[in-house]
N, C-alpha and C positions, 0 to 999 in steps of 0.2 A: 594501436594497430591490431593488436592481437583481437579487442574487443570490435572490431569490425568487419574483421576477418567471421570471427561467430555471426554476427549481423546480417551480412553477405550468405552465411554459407546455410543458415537457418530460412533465410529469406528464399531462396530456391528453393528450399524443399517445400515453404508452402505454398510457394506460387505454381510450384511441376505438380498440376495435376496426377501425373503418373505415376507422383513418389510417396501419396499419402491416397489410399482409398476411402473414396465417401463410402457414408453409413447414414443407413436410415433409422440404424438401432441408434441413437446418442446419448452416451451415458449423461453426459454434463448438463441432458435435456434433464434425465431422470431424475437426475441431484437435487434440479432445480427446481422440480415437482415434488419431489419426497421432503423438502424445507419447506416448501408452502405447505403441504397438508400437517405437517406433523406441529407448528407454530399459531395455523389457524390464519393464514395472512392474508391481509388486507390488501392486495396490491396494488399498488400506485402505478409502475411502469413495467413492463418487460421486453426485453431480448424477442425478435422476430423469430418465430419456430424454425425455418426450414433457410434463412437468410444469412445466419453464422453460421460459418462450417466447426469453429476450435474454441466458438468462446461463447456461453449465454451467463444471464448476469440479470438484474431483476431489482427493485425498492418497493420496500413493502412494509406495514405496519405488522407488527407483530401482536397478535391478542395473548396470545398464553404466557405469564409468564414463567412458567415451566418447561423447557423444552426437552425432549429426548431426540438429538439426530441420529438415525445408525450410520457407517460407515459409509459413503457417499461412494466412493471409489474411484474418483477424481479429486485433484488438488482446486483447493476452494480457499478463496479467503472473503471475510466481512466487514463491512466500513460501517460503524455508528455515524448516523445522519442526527441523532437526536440531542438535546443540549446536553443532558448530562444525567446517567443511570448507574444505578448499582446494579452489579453482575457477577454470579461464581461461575465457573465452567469446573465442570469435571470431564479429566480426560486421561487416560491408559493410569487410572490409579490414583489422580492425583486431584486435588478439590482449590481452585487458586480463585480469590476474589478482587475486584478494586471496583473501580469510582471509573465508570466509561464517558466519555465526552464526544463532543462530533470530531470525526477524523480516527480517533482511537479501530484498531483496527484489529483482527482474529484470524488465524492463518490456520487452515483445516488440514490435517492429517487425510489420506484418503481412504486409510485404511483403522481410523481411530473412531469408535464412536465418542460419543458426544452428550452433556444432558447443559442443558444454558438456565439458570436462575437469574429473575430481576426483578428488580422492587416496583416495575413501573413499563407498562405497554412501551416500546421502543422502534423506532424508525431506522433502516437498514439498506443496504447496499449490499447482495451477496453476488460472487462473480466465480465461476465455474470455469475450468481450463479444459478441453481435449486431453483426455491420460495420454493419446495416441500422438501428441503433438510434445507433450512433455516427455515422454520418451526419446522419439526421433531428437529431439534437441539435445537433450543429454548425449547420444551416439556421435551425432552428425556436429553441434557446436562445441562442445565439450570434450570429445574421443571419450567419451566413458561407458562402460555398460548398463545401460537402461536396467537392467534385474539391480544393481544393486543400489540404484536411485533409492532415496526417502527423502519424501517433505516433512521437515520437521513442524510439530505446531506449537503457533505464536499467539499470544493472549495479550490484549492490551499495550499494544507497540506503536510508535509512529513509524510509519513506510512512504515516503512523499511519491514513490514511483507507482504502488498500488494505490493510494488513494487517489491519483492523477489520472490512473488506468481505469478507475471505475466510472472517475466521474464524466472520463471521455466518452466510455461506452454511451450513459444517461444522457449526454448530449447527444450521441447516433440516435440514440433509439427516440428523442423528443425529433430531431428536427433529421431525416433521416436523407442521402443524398444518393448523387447515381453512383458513387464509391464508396455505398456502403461497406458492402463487403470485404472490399480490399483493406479498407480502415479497418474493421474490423479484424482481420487479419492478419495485420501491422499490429494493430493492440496485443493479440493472442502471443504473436510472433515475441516481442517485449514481454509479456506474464512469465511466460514462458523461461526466456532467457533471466528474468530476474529473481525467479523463484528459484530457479538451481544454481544461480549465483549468490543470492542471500540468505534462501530459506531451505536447506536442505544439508543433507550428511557428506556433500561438497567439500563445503569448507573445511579449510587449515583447523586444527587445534592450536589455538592460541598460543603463543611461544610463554614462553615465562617474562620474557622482555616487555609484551602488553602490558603485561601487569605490574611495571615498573613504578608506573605512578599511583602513588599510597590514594586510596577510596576516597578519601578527605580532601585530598586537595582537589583530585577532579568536581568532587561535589560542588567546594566552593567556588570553581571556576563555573559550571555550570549554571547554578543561582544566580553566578554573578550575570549571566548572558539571559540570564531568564528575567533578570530586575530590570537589565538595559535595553533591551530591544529597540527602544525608537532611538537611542545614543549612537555613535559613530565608535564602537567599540574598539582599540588598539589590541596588539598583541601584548604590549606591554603591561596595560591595565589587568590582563589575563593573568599574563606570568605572576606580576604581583601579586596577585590574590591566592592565588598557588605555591604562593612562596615558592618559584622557581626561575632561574635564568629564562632569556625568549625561546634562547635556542634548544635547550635541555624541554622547555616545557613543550614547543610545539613539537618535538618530535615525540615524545610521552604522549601526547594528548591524543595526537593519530594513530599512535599503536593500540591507547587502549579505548579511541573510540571508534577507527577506522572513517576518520574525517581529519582532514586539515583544520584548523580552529577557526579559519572562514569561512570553510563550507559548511562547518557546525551553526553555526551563526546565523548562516545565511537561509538552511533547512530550517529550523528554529524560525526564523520570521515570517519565511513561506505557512508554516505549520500554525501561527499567530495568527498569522493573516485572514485563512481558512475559517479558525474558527471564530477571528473577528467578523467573515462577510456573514453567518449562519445570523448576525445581530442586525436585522432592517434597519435602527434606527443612524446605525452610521456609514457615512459614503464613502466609497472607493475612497474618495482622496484622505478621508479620515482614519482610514483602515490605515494606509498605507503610512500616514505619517506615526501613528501609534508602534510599528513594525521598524520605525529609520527612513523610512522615502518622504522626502518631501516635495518631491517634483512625482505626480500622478505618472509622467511618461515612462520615467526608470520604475518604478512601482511594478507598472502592468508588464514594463520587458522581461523584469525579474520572475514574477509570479506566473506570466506565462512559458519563459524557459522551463520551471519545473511542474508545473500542472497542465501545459497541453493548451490553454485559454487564457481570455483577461481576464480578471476581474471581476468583470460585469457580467462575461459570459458564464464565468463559475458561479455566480450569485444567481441568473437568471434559469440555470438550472435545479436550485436550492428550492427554487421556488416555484418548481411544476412539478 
């Protein structure tokens, strides 16, 4: 209820005109200009200049692999489109490396500069929010003071609702309709609400009780759901590998991952899935049985619950 109530009440303010003034100054344009010139990019698609009001967003090959972004000054996150790259980020002090994949995703500070190192020209997905919209949400869906908002930034995460969110915009902007807008909109409206929900100085500190379950056995339960995917995986099978009761383990397991052990499962396969379609040589219905679906119909219901499209339609965007 309560999360609908925010829905609801974020959804008027972007619809009332009266409540959010246009600008022809758009920072999130700017953001989205100063990452192209400072990477050297290739671009493949963009964001309509003057057609989103809270949200542009852009794919593009990247030539340098050295980057320096300065502070953007809107909250931005990036989606790896490419199979698989090495990559350091340095950011407020701190120098973090790994092994980026497609879907792997990078969540921008707005107030953090930025330098990106990679072993290998890279294919990208960056997507730009309205500051003036993620404020208003914070006040208006949230009751909180917009001055003490921060977006925290995220390096090499899976986020099934931002990569969903990007690749819907890529759909707008290939095949574009007489709602655009509004869609668009609708998308900002969700960035918005999911970046101050997940990525920001929002959130609870972790009780001591998260941390109930020892590193190890979450490990092994996790492995285990990462070995099984196409399996019909039980909760029991979990617990056991966890060495824990069902009932002891599923409530550990959602404290300290903030998923029920199905919905972990089930993001997990979505998240397979994804990067099984980036592979031409196998079809939807092969994907999906690799992931646990063997019937193609529950496949595409699932994958489009969490990604916005089917299957086909997600692939068929991979590939313009």
């Amino acid at each position: 209820m309560e999360a609908l109530i925010r829905n609801k009440t974020l959804r008027n303010t972007i619809m009332g005109s009266k409540l959010l003034e246009r600008s022809t100054d758009r920072r999130e344009w700017k953001a989205l200009e100063t990452v192209h010139a400072v990477s050297r990019a290739e671009i493949l698609s963009v964001s309509p200049a003057n057609a989103w009001e809270f949200v542009t967003a852009s794919r593009f090959l990247s030539s340098d692999l050295d980057v320096a972004v300065p502070a953007l000054g809107v909250p931005a996150f990036g989606v790896v489109y490419s199979d698989a790259l090495a990559v350091e980020r340095q950011a407020l002090g701190q120098n973090v490396s790994g092994l980026a994949g497609a879907g792997h995703l990078a969540v921008l500070s707005p107030e953090a500069e930025t330098r990106w190192t990679f072993d290998q020209p890279g294919e990208f997905v960056l997507v730009y929010l309205s500051d003036r919209l993620l404020r208003r949400a914070s006040e208006e869906a949230f009751d909180r003071d917009s001055a003490t908002l921060e977006i925290l930034p995220r390096f090499l995460i899976r986020d099934l609702v931002l990569e969903g969110i990007a690749h819907q915009l890529l759909r707008q902007m290939k095949s574009p309709n007489g709602h655009g807008r509004l869609s668009a909109d609708q998308l900002a409206q969700k960035l918005a609400l999911h970046l101050i929900g997940a990525h920001s100085n929002r959130q609870a500190i972790p009780s001591a009780q998260s941390c109930a379950m020892a590193p190890r056995r979450l490990a092994r339960a996790k492995d285990y759901v990462e070995s099984n995917l196409s399996r019909d995986i039980s909760l029991q099978e979990l617990a056991d590998v966890a060495g824990m009761s069902i009932f002891h383990f599923a409530k550990m397991f959602r404290l300290a991952t903030g998923a029920a052990p199905h919905q972990y499962v089930m993001e997990r396969r979505v998240s397979q899935a994804r990067a099984l379609l980036h592979r031409s040589h196998m079809s939807v219905s092969q994907v999906g049985q690799a992931v646990g679906y063997f019937s193609r119909t529950h496949f595409g219901l699932m994958f489009r619950r969490h990604m916005g499209m089917s299957p086909s339609e997600f692939r068929m965007v991979l590939r313009t």
